[in-house]
C-alpha positions in Angstrom: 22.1 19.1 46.8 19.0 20.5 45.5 18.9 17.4 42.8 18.9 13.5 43.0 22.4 11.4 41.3 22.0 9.5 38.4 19.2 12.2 37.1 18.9 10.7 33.6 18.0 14.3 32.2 20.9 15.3 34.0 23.6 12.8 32.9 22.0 13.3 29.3 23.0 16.7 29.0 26.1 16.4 30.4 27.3 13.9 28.0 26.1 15.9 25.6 28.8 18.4 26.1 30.9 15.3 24.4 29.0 15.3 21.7 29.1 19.3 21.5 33.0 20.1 21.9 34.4 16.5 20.4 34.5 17.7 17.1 37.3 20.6 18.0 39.9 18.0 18.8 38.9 15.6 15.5 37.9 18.3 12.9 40.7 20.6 14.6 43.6 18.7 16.1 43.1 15.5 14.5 41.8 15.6 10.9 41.2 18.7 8.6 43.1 21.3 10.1 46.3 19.1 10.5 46.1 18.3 6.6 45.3 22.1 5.5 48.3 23.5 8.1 50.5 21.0 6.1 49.2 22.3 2.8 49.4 25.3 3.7 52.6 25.9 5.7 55.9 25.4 3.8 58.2 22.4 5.3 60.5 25.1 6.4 59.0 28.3 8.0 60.1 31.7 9.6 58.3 31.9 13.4 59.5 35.1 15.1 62.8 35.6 13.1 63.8 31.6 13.4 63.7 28.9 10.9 61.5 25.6 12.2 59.9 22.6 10.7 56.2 23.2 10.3 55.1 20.4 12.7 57.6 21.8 15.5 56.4 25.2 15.5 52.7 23.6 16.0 53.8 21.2 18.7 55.3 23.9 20.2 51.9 26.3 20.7 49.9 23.5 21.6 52.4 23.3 24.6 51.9 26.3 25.5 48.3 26.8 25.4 48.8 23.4 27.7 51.3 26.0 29.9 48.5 28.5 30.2 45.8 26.2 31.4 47.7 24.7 33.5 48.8 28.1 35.5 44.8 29.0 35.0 42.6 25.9 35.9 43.4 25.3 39.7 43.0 29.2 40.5 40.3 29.5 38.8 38.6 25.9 39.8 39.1 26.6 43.6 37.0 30.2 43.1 34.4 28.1 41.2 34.5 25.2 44.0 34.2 28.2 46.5 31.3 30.4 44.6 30.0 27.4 42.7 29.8 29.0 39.6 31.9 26.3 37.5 28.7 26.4 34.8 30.4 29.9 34.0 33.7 28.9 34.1 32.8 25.8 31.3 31.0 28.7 29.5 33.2 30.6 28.9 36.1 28.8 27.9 33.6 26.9 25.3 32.8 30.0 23.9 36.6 31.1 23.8 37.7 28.0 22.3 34.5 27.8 19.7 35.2 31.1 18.7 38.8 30.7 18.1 38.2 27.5 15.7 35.9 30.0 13.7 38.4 32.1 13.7 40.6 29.8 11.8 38.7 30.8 8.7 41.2 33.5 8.3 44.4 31.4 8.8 47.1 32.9 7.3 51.0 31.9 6.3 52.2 35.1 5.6 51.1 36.3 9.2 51.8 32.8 10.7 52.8 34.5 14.3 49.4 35.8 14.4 47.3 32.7 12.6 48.9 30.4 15.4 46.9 32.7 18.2 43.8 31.1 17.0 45.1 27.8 17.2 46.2 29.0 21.1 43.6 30.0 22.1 40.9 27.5 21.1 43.3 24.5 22.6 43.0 27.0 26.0 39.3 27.2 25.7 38.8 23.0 24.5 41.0 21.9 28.0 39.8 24.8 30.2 36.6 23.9 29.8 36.9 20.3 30.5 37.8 21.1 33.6 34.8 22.0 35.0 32.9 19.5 33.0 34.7 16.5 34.2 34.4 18.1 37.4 30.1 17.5 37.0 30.8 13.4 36.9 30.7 13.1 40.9 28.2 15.2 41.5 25.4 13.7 39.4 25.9 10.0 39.4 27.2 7.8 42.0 30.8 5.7 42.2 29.0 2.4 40.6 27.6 4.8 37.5 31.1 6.4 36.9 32.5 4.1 34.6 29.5 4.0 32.4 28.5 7.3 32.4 32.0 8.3 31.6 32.1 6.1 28.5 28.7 7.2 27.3 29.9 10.8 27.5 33.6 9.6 25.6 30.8 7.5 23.0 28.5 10.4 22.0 31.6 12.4 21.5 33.0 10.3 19.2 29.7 9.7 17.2 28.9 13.5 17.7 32.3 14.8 16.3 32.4 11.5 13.4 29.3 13.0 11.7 30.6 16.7 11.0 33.4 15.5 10.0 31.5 13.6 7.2 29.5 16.7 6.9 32.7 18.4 6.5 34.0 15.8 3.9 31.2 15.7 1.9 31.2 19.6 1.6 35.4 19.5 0.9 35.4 16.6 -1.6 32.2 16.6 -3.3 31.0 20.2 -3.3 34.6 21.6 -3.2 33.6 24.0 -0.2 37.1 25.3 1.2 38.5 23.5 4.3 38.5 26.8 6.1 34.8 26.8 6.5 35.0 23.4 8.7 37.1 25.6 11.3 33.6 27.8 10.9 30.9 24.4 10.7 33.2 23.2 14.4 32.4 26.2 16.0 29.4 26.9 15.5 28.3 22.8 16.4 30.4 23.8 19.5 28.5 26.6 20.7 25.1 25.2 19.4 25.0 21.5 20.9 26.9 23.3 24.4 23.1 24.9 25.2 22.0 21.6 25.9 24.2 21.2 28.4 24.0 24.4 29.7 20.3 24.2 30.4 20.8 20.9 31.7 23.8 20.9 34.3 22.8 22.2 38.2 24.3 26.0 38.5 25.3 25.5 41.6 25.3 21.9 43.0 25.8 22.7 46.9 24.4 26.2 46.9 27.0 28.0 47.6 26.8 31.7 48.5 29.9 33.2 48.8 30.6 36.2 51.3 34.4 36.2 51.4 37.3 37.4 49.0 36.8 34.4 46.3 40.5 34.6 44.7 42.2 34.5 48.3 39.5 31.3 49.3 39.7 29.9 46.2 43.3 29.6 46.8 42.5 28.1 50.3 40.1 25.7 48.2 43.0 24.7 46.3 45.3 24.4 49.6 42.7 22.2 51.2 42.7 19.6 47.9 46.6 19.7 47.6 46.6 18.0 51.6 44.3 15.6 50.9 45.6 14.3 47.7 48.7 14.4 49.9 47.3 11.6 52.8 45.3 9.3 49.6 47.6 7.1 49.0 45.7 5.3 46.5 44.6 8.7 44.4 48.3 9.7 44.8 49.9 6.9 43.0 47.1 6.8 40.0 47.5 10.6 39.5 51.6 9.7 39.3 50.7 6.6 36.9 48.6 9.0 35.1 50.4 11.8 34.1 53.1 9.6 33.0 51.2 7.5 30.6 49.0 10.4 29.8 52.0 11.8 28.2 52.1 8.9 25.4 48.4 8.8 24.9 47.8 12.7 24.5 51.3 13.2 22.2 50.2 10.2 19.9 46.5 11.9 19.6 47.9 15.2 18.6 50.8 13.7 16.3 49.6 10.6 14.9 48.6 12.3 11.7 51.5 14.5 10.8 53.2 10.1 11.8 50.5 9.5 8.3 51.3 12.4 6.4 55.6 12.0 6.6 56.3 8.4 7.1 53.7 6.3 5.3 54.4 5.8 1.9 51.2 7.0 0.1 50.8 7.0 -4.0 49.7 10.4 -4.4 48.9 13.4 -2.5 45.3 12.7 -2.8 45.6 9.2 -1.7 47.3 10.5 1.4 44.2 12.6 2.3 41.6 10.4 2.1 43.9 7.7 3.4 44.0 9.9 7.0 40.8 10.7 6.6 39.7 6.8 6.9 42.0 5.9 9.5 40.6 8.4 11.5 37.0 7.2 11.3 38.4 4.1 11.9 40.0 5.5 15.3 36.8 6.9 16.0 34.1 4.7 15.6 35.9 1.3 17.4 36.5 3.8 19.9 33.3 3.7 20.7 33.1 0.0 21.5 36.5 0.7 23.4 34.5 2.9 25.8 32.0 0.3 26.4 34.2 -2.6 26.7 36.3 -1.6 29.3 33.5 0.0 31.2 32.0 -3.6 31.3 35.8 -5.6 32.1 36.4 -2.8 34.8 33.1 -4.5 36.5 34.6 -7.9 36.2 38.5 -7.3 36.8 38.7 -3.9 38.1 39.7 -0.6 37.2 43.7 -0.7 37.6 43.7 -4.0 36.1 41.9 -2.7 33.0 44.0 0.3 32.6 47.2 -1.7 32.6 45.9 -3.9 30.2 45.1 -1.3 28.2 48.7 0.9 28.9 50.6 -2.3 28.1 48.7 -2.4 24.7 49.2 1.2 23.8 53.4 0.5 24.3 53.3 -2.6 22.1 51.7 0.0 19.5 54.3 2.1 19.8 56.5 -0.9 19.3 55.1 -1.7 16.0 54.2 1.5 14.5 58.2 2.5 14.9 59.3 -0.6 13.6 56.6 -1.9 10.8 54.4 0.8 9.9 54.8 2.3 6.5 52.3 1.4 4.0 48.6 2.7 4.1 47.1 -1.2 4.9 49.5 -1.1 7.6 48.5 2.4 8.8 44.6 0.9 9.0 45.7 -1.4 10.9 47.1 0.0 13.5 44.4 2.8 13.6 42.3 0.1 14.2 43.9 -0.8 17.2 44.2 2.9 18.4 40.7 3.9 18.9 39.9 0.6 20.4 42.2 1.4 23.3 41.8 5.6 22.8 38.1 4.9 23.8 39.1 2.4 26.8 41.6 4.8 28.8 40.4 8.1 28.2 36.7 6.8 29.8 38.6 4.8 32.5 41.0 7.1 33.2 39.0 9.8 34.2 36.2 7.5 36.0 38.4 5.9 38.2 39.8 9.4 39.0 36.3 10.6 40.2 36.2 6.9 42.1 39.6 7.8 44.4 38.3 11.0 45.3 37.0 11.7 49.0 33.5 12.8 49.8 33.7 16.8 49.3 32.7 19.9 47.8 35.5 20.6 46.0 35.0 18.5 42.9 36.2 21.3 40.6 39.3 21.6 42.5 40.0 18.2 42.3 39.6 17.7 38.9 42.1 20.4 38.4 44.8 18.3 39.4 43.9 15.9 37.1 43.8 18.0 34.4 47.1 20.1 35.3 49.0 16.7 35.3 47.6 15.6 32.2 48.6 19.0 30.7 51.8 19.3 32.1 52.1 15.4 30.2 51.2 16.9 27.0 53.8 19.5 27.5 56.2 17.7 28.1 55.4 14.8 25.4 54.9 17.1 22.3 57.9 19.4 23.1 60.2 16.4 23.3 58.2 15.1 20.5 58.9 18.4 18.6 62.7 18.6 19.4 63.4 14.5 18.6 61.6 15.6 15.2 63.7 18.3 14.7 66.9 16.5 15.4 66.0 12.8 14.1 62.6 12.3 12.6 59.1 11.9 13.6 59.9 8.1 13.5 62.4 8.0 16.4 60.2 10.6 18.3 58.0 7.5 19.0 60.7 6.1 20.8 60.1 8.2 23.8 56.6 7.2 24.0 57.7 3.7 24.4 59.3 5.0 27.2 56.5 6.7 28.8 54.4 3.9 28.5 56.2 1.4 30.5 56.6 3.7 32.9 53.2 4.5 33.1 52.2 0.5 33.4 54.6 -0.2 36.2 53.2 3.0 38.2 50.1 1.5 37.7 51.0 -1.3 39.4 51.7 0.3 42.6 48.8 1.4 43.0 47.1 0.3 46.6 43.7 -1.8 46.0 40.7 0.1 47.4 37.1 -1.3 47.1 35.5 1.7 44.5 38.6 0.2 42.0 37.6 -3.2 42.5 35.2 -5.4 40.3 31.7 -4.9 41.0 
């Protein structure tokens, strides 16, 4: 390595890529563009000569752009392990997925086929380029520094992407600026904040110099990771836990909102708006000290332990929100508790996957595992999300999530103790 671990200049402009590309799954995903697509987009809509709910049709394409990344990320991570070039890799996708949310600007419901191509393609850039990002975390700090490091990058993305959306807020709701141009305001913060990390990140951490075919040895990269995930016992059974609570924690993320806006029982339309608005902040900033919490009771209990403290928490949500969740206060409430577990496992998940992992080169490659299960998660929990929806209601969708939950908690629990998972 031609740079030292736990390079403060290098960690800070790593987690500044939080900061940068946070805001396309809260301004985008989460907040602004979920209320304008249900503004916008009748209850009942036309997509390629069928009739579907609104919602379904979106759960639907987000699937798929999980579909596409998943095919993509592990041929194109084993090439990047193999030329070390992943800095390009993360580039590129940032830049297709920023300029996709700008695109958004010129959303349209007569041409909805073609509208929804935006929203594609900037969920394929947002989870390609994680990828390679998460992929940086064993490479520049060392296994007693993951935990932390990975909640200060989860932190500043959840400050970072808070503050334009209160940018974006002001300029909706007080100087009656058109949503659309938040789609422009994320892509631009996306691209602009990215150069820090860009400028900061190693280009290629083991100097690499490739001399060979890279597509037929980055598929030998990916060969080599699939037979040791194969023999590690310990990262076998997490990445199993994983993707099945992963399911529940991404589909809730991507749903929770069109949960606000059709089963709370808001006053007025406007009500309803600001309503999600707040309980979003809400999600976000406790999130914060969600990150940082279980960062600090991973040291004193251990990482597994955490996490199925915090997976057994997320199924009692589910519990609750299906069964007593239908005024606003109520709504808070539970909002509140959200982000203070969102922040926990999304930082320990992925620092104790960089924990399990064997000393190598192939860091990208790794990762792409990760990611592909987590993906493949999403697929499958907003599509079954999507179809209960179209069948039931959004209410009894949450039943499956129950489901994948528990699951999730007592895969956990087989999980072999190793010394990197246990408290510090």
């Amino acid at each position: 390595m031609s740079f030292q671990k736990n390079d403060k200049k290098i960690i800070n402009a790593w987690t500044m890529y939080d900061w940068a590309n946070s805001v396309y799954p809260l301004v985008i995903t989460t907040a602004i563009f979920p209320i304008f697509y249900e503004a916008v987009v009748p209850e009942k809509i036309t997509f390629f000569g069928r009739e579907f709910v609104n919602t379904e049709i979106y759960s639907y394409v987000v699937s798929l752009s999980f579909i596409i990344v998943a095919i993509l990320s592990p041929i194109l991570s084993g090439i990047a392990d193999y030329a070390g070039n992943k800095k390009n890799y993360m580039r590129f996708f940032c830049y297709l997925g920023a300029l996709s949310c700008i695109s958004l600007y010129f959303f349209d419901v007569k041409q909805l086929e073609l509208s929804m191509l935006s929203v594609l393609l900037a969920s394929i850039g947002f989870s390609g380029s994680l990828v390679f990002y998460n992929a940086y975390l064993p490479e520049i700090a060392t296994v007693d520094f993951h935990d932390k490091v990975s909640a200060k990058g989860f932190s500043r993305g959840y400050i970072g992407s808070s503050l334009l959306l209160i940018v974006c807020l002001v300029l909706i709701q007080v100087f009656h600026i058109e949503p659309r141009y938040a789609f422009v305001l994320t892509g631009f913060w996306w691209i602009g904040f990215s150069q820090i990390t860009f400028n900061g990140l190693p280009k290629n951490s083991y100097n690499h110099h490739p001399k060979e075919n890279q597509l037929t040895r980055g598929f030998n990269e990916l060969k080599k990771v699939w037979v040791q995930i194969k023999k590690l016992k310990s990262l076998r059974r997490y990445l199993a836990s994983f993707f099945v609570y992963s399911m529940g924690v991404q589909t809730v993320m991507l749903m929770a909102v069109f949960f606000g806006t059709k089963e709370i029982i808001w006053e007025s339309e406007n009500e309803m708006q600001t309503g999600l608005i707040i309980s979003i902040l809400i999600i976000q900033f406790i999130a914060i000290a969600g990150a940082y919490l279980m960062a600090f009771l991973s040291k004193k209990i251990g990482n597994i332990k955490t996490l199925a403290i915090v997976v057994l928490i997320w199924a009692i949500i589910c519990v609750v929100a299906y069964t007593l969740i239908y005024t606003p206060v109520q709504f808070y409430i539970i909002a509140a508790i959200i982000g203070f577990v969102m922040g926990g496992i999304q930082s320990l998940s992925r620092s104790t996957y960089s924990k399990l992992l064997p000393e190598t080169e192939d860091h990208a490659s790794f990762f792409s595992f990760y990611d592909v299960l987590e993906k493949l998660g999403i697929v499958i929990g907003t599509f079954f999300f999507g179809v209960i929806e179209g069948v039931f209601s959004i209410r009894e969708s949450i039943l499956m999530l129950i489901i994948f939950f528990a699951i999730g908690f007592l895969l956990l629990l087989r999980v072999p103790k190793t010394n990197k998972l246990l408290p510090n």
